[in-house]
N, C-alpha and C positions, 0 to 999 in steps of 0.2 A: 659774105653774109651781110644783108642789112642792119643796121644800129637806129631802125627803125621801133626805139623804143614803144612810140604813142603807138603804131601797130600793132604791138603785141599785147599789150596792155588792154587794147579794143578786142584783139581774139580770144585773149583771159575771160575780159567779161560778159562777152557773147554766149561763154562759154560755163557763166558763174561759177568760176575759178578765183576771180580776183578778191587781193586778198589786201585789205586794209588796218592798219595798227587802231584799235578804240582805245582812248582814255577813261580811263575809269576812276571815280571818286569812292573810296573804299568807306565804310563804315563799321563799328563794331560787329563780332558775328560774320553772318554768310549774308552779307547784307553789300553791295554796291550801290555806287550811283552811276547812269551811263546817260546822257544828254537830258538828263531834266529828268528822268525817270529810276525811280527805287525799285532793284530786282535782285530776288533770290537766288545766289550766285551757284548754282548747278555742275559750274564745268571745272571746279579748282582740284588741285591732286594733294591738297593738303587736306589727307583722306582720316587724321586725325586730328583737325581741328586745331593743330598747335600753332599754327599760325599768328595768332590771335591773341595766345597766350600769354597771363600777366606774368607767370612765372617763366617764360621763354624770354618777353619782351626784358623783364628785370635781369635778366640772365647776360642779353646782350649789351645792355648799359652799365652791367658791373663789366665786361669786357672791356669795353671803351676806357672805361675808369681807369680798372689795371694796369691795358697794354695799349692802349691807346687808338686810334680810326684805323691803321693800315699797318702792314710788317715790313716797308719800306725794301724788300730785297728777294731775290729769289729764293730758296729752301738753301740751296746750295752756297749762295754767299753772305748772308744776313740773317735770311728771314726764318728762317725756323728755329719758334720759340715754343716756350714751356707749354700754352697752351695747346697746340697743334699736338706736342709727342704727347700729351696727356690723354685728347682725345682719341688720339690712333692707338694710344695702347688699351684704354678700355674697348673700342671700335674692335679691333682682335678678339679681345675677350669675351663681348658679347657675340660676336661670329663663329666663335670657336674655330680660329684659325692662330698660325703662329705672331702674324703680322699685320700691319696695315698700313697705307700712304693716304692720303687726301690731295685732290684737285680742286680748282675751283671751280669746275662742274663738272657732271657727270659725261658731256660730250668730252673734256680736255680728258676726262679718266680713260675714254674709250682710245679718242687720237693718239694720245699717248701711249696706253699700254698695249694696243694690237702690233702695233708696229715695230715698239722694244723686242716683242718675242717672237715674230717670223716673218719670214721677208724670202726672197725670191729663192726659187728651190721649194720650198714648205709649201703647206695647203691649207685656207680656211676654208669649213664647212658650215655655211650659214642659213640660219631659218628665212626662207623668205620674208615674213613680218617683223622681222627684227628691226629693231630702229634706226632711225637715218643717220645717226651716232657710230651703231656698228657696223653698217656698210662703209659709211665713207672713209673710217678707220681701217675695215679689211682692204679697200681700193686704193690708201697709201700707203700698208705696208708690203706692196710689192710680191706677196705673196699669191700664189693662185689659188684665186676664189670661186667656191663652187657652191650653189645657192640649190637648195632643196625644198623641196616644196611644206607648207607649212604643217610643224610636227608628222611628215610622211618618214616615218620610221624603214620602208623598205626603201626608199630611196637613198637617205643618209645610209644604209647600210650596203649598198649598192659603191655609193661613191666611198666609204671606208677603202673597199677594196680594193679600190684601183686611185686611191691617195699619196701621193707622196713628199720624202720629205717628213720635217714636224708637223703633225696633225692636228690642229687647233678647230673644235667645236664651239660656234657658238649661238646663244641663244637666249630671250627673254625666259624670265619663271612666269610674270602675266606679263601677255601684250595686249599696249597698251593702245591699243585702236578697238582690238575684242575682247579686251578681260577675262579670256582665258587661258589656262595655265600649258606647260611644255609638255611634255610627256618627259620629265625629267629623272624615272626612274627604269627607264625605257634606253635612253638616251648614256646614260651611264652604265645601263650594261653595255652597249655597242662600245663605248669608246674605252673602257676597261679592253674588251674581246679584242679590239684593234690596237692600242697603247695608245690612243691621241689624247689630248687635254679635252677637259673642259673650262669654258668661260661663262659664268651662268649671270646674267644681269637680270639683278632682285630689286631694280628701281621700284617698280610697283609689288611688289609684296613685302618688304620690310615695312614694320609698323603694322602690317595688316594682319599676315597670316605667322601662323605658329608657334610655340611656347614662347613667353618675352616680346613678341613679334619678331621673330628674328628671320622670319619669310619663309617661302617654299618650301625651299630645301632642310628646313629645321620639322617644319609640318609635317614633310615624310622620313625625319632619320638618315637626311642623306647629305649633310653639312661636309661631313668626313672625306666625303669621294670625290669632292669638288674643287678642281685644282685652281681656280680664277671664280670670287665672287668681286662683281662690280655692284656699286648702289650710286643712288645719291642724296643727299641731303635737301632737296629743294621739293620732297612730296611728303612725307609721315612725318620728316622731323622740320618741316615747318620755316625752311630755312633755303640755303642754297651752296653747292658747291657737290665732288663728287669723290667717288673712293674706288680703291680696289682692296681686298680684304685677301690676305693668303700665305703662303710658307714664306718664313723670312729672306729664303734663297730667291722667291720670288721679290718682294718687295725690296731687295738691296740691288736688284737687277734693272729693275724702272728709273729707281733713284740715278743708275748711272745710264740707263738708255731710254728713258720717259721723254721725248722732250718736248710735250706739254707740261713738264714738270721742270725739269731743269730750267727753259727759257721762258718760264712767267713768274710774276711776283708772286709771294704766298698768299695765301688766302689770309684775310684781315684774321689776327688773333681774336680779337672778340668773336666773332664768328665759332670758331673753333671752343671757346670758352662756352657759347651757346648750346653748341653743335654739343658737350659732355651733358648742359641739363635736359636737352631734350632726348638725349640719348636714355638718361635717368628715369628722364618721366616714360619714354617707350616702353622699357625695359623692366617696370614696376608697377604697382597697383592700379595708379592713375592710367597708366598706358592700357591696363587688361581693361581697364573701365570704359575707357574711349573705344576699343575696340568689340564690347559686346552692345557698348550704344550703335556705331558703325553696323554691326549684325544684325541690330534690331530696324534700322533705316534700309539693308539690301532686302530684309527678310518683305517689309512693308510694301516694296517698292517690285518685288519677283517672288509672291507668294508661295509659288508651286516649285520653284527652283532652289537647290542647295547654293550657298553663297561660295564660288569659287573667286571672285574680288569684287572689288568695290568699283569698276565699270563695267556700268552698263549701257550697251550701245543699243541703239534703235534705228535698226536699217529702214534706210526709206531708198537710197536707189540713185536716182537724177540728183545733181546735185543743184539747179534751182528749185527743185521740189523741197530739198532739206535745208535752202536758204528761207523761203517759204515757211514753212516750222518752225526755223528759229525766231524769224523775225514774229509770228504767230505768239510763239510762246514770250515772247519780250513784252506783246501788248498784254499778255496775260501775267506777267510780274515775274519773269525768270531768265536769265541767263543760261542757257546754254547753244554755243555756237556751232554749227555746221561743220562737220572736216568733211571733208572733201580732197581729190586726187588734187597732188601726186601723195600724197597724206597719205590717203586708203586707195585703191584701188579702182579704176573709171568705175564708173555703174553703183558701185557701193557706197555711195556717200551715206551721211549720217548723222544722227544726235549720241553725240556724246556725253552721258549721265555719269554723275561721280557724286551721291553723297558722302557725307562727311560726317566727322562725329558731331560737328558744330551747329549740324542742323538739329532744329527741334523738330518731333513727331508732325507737330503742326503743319511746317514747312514740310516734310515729305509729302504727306498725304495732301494736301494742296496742290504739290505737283503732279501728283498722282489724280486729280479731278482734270488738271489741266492738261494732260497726256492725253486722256479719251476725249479732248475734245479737238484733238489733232485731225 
């Protein structure tokens, strides 16, 4: 095979595929700067505005104060300190699970914990839209992976039957290319009727949806049934790093066969000191406040449509046609960028929409003038 890099790079963008890093000069708000021009930053998954926040920002510089820029060691030989067991043990509590670990993102949460709990012999059953996270995860844990088509309930129930081995489900609560939800009460009766697990990744609906925000699986009553919630800190709570939420049997099990966990340093304690007030503010007044502002910004934005989450995509198809819109919408004062395959699906490209609690009325509805002029 040729290492004809400039090749490919040329078929990429023939093919406007190609995909380049932009710097971006950040400003209070949903406010950026991107080459000389101030735009409406549309595409962040920091879907409650805490990003921003003086009372998150303050949060992280008494961290620094405390314990100082970094945990110097892995969990395992140094590094796990008071802040980190602090946050995992409220993190449990507000999940209503026995337990919980922290990674430093949400993919090391995925690498990590798919792999700990099956492996060759065993079976992962995966949503097709599931993230590139939990694929590449079910692809090194050696396990055999059998991919269903998206939320297709008879076919997951198809491949239960002829599964073997531990039976590991997994699957987004929203995904987060369509912003809509799993058939998640669907889904747990099949894997009850067969005995396999489930793995439920609440990336995108923690913060957003149900009592506390405590996601999906809380919005419909089905916390309890759920043997693996994974999340992460880098979209509601304004921050970065990732979790797995579950029975202590489970999380004493990671801890000794995680090893995205074992073999990295911890996640900076301030972070994790952060990581308990933004938990705070999700979990409280302020958080139910942010998130009926958020309702009031989907409701503006999809009049006729019940808010099932906070993205919303705008299929356009070709994916120079939705570089074309982006770049369209940028001269109109907005940031949001194109995904495009291997992202989404050939043919399917698209504008990816996500307000936030941070925007004002103003700013929706200005993008909303600017949409129909697409």
């Amino acid at each position: 095979m040729s290492w004809d890099l400039a090749a490919i790079r040329e078929t990429r963008r023939s093919a406007g595929l190609w995909r380049e890093l932009r710097t971006l000069e950040t400003a209070p708000g949903m406010m950026v700067e991107w080459e000389g021009r101030r735009l409406i930053n549309f595409a962040s998954n920091d879907y409650l505005g805490l990003k921003s926040s003086p009372a998150l920002a303050a949060a992280l510089k008494e961290g620094v104060d405390l314990y100082g820029a970094g945990s110097g060691a892995s969990r395992l030989v140094s590094g796990s300190l008071s802040p980190h067991s602090d946050f995992e043990s409220a993190l449990a509590s507000f999940k209503h699970t026995e337990s919980a670990i922290t990674f430093t993102s949400g993919f090391a949460a995925a690498l990590g914990t798919l792999p700990a709990l099956v492996g060759g012999g065993d079976t992962i059953l995966l949503d097709k839209l599931s993230h590139a996270s939990l694929v590449d995860a079910a692809r090194l844990s050696g396990a055999t992976l059998r991919v269903f088509p998206h939320n297709h309930l008879g076919k997951l129930e198809k491949l239960l039957e002829t599964a073997s081995g531990r039976v590991l489900i997994v699957t987004e609560a929203i995904f987060s290319m369509d912003g809509d939800a799993c058939a998640l009460a669907e889904i747990i009766a099949l894997k009850e009727r067969f005995g396999a697990w489930l793995l439920l990744d609440e990336a995108h609906s923690v913060g957003v949806l149900g009592p506390q925000g405590r996601g999906l699986a809380a919005a419909l009553g089905l916390e309890s049934q759920i043997e693996i919630h994974m999340g992460t800190l880098s979209k509601s709570f304004g921050l970065s790093g990732g979790y797995i939420a579950a029975s202590r049997l489970v999380v004493e099990h990671l801890i000794n066969h995680a090893r995205s966990l074992i073999y990295s340093t911890a996640p900076p304690p301030c972070l994790a000191h952060a990581a308990l007030a933004a938990l705070n503010i999700i979990a409280g007044e302020e958080g139910e406040s942010r998130r009926q502002c958020l309702r009031q910004h989907v409701q503006q934005l999809m009049p006729d449509k019940p808010m099932v989450s906070a993205i919303l995509p705008k299929i356009i198809g070709d994916e120079k046609a939705a570089l074309e819109a982006s770049a369209r919408l940028r001269e109109l004062g907005f940031l949001i960028p194109a995904i495009r395959y291997p992202t989404v699906a050939k043919g399917s490209a698209r504008l990816r929409i996500t307000p936030t609690a941070g925007h004002s009325a103003e700013q929706v509805q200005r993008l909303i003038a600017a949409l129909q002029q697409l």
